[in-house]
N, C-alpha and C positions, 0 to 999 in steps of 0.2 A: 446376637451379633454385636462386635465392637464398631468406634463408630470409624476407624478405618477399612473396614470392609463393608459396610453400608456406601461410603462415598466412593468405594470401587464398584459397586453394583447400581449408583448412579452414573456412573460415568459409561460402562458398557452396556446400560440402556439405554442411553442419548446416542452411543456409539449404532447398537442395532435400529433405531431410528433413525437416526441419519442414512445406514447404507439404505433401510427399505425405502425412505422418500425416494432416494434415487432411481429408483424402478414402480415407485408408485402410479407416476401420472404418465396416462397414456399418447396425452395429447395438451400442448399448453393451454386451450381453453379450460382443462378439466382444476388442473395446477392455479389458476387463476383466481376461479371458483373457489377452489380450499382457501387459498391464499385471502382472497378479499376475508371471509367468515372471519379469521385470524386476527387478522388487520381491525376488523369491526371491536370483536370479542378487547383485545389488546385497548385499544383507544379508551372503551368505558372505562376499564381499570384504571388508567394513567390517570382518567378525568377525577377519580374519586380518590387517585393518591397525590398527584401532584398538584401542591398548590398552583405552581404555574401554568401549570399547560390548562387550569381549572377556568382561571383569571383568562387566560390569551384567548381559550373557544368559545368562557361563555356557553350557550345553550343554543349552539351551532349543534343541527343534523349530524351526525357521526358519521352517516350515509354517506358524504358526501367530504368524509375524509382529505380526498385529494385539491380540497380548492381549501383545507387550514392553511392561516398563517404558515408563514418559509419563516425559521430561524436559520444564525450558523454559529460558528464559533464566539463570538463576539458575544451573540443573547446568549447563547449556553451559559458563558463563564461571569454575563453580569447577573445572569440570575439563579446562578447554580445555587444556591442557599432554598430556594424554595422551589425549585426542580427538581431536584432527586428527592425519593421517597425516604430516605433511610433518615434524615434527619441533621444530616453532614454540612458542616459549613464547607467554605471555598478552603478561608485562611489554613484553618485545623489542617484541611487533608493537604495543599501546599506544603504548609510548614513539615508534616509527615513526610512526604511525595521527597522534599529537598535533602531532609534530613538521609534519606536511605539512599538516594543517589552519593551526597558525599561521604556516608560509611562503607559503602557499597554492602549496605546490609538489606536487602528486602525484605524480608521476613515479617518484620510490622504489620499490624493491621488495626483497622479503626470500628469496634464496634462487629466483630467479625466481616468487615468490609476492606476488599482489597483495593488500595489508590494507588491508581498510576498515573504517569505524567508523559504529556507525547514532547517529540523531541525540539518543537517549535521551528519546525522547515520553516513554516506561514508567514514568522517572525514575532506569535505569540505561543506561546505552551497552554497546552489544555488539561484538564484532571481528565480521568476516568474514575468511576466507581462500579465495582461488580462485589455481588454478593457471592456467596456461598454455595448455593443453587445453580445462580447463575455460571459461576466458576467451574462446576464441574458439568453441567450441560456445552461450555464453551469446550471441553475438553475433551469430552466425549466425539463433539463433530468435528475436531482439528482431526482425531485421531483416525476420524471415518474416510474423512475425504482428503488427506496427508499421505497416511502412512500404504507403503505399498506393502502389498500382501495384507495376509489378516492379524488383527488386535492376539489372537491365539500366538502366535509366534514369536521368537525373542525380536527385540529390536530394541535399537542403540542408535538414540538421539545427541546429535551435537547441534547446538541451535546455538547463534551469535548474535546477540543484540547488543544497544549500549545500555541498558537496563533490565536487569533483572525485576522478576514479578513472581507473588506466589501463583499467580495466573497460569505460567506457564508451567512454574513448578506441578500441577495439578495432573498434570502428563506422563508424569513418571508415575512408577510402580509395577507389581508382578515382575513380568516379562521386559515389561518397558525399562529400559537404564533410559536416564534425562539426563544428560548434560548441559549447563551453561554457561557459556563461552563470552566470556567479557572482551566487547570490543576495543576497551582502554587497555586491556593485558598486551606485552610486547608478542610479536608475529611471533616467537622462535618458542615462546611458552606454547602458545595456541598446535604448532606443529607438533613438538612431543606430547601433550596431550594426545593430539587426534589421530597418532602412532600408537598409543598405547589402548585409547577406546576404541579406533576400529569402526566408528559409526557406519551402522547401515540405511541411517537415514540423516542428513546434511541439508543443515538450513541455514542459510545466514543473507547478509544483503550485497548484492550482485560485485560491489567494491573489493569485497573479504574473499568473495569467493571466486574474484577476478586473481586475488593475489595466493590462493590457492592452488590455482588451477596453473598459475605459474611455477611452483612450486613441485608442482604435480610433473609439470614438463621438465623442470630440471633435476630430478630424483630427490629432490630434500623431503619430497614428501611420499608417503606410499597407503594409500588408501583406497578404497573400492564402493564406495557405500553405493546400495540400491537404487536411492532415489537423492538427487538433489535439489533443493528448494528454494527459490528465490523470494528473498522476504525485505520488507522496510524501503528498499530503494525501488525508483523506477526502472526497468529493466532496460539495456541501451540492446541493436542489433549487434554492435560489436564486442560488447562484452558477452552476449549467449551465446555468441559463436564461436567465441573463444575458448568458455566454461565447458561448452556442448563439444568440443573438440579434445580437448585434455581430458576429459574423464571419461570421452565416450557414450555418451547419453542423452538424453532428452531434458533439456532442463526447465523443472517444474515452476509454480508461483503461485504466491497467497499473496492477496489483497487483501490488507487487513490495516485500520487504522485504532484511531479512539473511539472513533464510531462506529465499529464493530469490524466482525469476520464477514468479507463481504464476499470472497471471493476466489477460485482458487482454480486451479488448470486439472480439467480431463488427464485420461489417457494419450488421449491427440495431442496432450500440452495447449487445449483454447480453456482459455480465461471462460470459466462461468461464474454469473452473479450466486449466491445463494438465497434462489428464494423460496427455498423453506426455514428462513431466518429473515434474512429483511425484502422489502417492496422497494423497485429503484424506478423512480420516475427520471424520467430525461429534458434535462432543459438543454434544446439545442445553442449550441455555437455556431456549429456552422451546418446546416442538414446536408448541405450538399457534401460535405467531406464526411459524414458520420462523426460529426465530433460533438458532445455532450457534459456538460456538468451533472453528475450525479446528487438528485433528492431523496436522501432515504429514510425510511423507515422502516424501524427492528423491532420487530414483533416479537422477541426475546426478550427484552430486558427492560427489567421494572424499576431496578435501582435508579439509574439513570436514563429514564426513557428516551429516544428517540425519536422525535416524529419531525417531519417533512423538514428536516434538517441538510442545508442545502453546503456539500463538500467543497472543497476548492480545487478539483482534482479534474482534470479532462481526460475524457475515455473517448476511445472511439471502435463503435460498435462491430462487430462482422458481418460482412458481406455475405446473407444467408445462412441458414442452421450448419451445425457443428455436425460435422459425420456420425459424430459419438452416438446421437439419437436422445440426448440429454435436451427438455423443454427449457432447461435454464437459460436465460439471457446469455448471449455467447458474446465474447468483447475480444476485440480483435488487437488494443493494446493499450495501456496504461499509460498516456504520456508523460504526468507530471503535474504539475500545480499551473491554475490557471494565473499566476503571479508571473508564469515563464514564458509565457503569450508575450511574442515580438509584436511591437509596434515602431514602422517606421515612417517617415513622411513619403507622403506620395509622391509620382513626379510632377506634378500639376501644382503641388503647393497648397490644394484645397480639400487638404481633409488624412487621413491615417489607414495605411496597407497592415492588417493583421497579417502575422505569419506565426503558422505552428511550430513548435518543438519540433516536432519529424522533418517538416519541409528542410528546418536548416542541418538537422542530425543526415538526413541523407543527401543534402548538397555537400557536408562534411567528407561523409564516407565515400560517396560517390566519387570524388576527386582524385586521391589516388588511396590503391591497395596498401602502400606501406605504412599511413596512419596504423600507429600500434591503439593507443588512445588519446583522449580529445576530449578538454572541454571548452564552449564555447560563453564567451559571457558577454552582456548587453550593460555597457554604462551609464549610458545616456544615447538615443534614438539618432543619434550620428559618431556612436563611437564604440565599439567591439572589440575583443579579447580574442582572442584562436590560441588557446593552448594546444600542444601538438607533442606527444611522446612518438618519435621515427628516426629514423637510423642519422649522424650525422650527414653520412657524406648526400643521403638521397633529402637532407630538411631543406635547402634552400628551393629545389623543385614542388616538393609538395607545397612550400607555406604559397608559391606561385599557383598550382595548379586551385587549390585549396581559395583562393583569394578572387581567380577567373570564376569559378564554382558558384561562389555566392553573391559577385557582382552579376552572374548568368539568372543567379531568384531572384536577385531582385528588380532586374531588367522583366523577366517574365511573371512578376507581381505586381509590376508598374510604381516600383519603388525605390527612391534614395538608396544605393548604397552606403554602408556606413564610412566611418574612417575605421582599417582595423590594425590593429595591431596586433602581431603574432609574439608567443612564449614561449619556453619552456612548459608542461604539464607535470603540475607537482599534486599528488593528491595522497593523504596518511586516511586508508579507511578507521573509521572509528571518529576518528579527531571530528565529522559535521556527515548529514548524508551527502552524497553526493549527487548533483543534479549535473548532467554532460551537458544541458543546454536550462540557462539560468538568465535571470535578469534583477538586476540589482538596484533597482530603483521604482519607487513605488509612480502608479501611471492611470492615469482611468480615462481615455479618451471619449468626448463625446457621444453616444452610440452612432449619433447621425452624421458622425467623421470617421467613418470607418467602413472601409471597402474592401 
């Protein structure tokens, strides 16, 4: 055998791995039990490849995994030089990582290792490193728990990111047609393409495929694909209800950062965690709203190990199991980066009202029906943005109705209203991700001023 049909017959083994996990555990304790072995097995190896994580446990019990040192982004990339196993500097794969962004060549690779670079929402950029193994083991389970219908069948991917990877390239072949859709290409390019591919499977982030789905309504575009997938951005209600309307269908989601494939939506469309790949511990924000910082560990990958690696990302969990009958962790919705956590002053003066991303995304919505879209941004804890895309003659009503709205939260949060100022809403997908509800300036209150 050559050795492209070898990495085809690794990838449609991870592929029949993948679906059996899915019907393997009969009950979560059972899933737990595999899961811990895993997690155990994984840790020893890190210990004996990674200088770092060698140094950080020491001759810490392994048992007892879940009480290791919490790193995040910040350790990852001051000690990425003696954390990943492969041997890789920071600078090397940076200087690579940059280089292929501004050719738009990906194709590169370091030592058979693929470098990627994330898009720096946080306000720092991360590397990634995946090997070759690990690349088409990644490939294998996007296609398991992605693709609707079976691997057997033609299928034609159109996938939109602003960076290309031979990571995703690794998807295509046989049956499979892979397309990649550069979100710096002009919208009218991106339309006669996706006229002429036809995709029966459509991935991009909620922005592109907001501006699709418009597209879709006003005949410029005529496409049908089986399944559509929301990737890279946090998903808003008003844009899935929009997408889910224009094309008629249930719109799907993958959770998936630099720190792995963490995630992805049933039949039912609920978010489950993947934990036949990584362990997600929960450090609560708030227990009583179900809301959570995800700590993960991915018991997949060696190159760049991750262990009790703590996300910037707030999830909030669902209100009891998933109908699906899936053991997997079921997440009720992705809100965004815990950088976008509103803090404003209390009415007392003595201390800081946290308010989530959703509370203010549905005092938004909630206000009036003619909001087309909306983003809301935080300058400073007495001063606010309301961008507002809505018809002229009904905008001087809404930006009022819109304004009663969020002085109504923050009356029943026991909070300062801000000063807000209302805008036009101007947003070019591709150009930055987009966050509908942001804050722009860095904050860390007290914990013991925070109510």
């Amino acid at each position: 055998m050559n050795m492209e049909t070898l990495d085809r017959l690794a990838v449609l083994y991870r592929y029949w791995l993948t679906r059996r996990h899915s019907s393997r555990w009969a009950d979560r304790a059972s899933l737990e039990r595999w899961q811990e072995k895993r997690v155990r097995a994984h840790l020893k190896r890190v210990r004996s490849e990674s200088p770092f994580y060698r140094e950080l446990w020491g001759e810490r019990d392994l048992s007892r995994w879940r009480e290791l040192p919490v790193i995040d982004k910040a350790a990852m990339m001051e000690h990425f030089d003696r954390l990943n196993t492969a041997g890789i500097r920071k600078d090397d794969a940076f200087a690579l990582a940059l280089r292929a962004e501004r050719t738009r060549d990906f194709t590169p690779m370091m030592d058979g290792i693929t470098i990627g670079l994330s898009s720096g929402t946080s306000g720092s950029r991360g590397l990634f490193l995946v090997s070759k193994e690990e690349r088409l083991a990644w490939a294998g389970a996007v296609l398991a728990k992605v693709l609707p219908g079976s691997i057997a069948d033609d299928h034609r991917i159109a996938f939109f990111l602003r960076a290309d990877s031979n990571l995703y390239g690794t998807v295509g072949g046989g049956r499979l047609q892979f397309v990649f859709y550069d979100l710096l290409d002009p919208v009218a390019q991106h339309l006669a393409r996706l006229a002429r591919q036809q995709p029966t499977l459509l991935a991009a982030p909620p922005s592109m495929l907001r501006l699709l789905a418009e597209s879709r309504k006003t005949g410029k575009l005529d496409i049908r694909p089986e399944r559509i997938v929301s990737v890279a951005e946090s998903l808003d209600p008003l844009d899935r209800s929009f997408i889910e309307e224009a094309f008629g269908q249930t719109l799907h989601q993958v959770y998936q950062c630099t720190e792995g494939f963490l995630g992805s939506t049933c039949a039912l469309g609920t978010i489950h965690i993947h934990e036949d790949i990584v362990c997600i511990q929960k450090e609560y924000v708030d227990p009583g709203q179900s809301k959570f910082v995800p700590i993960v560990t991915d018991f997949s990958r060696r190159t760049q190990p991750i262990v009790r690696y703590r996300l910037n990302d707030l999830l909030t969990e669902r209100d009891g199991p998933c109908p699906c009958g899936s053991p997997f962790m079921a997440i009720q919705s992705i809100e965004g980066r815990c950088d976008d956590l509103y803090y404003f002053p209390s009415l007392d003066g003595k201390g800081w009202v946290r308010v989530f991303p959703d509370f203010i995304t549905r005092a938004v919505l909630g206000a009036s029906s003619e909001i087309e879209e909306y983003q809301v941004v935080l300058h400073a804890p007495d001063l606010m943005s309301i961008h507002l895309r809505v018809r002229q003659d009904a905008r001087a009503v809404t930006c009022e109705h819109v304004a009663k709205a969020m002085a109504g939260l923050c009356a029943r949060m026991g909070c300062r209203t801000p000063e807000i100022e209302f805008a036009d809403y101007s947003f070019v997908p591709g150009s930055k991700k987009l966050r509908r509800v942001e804050r722009r300036f860095a904050f860390e209150p007290n914990p013991d001023l925070i109510r």
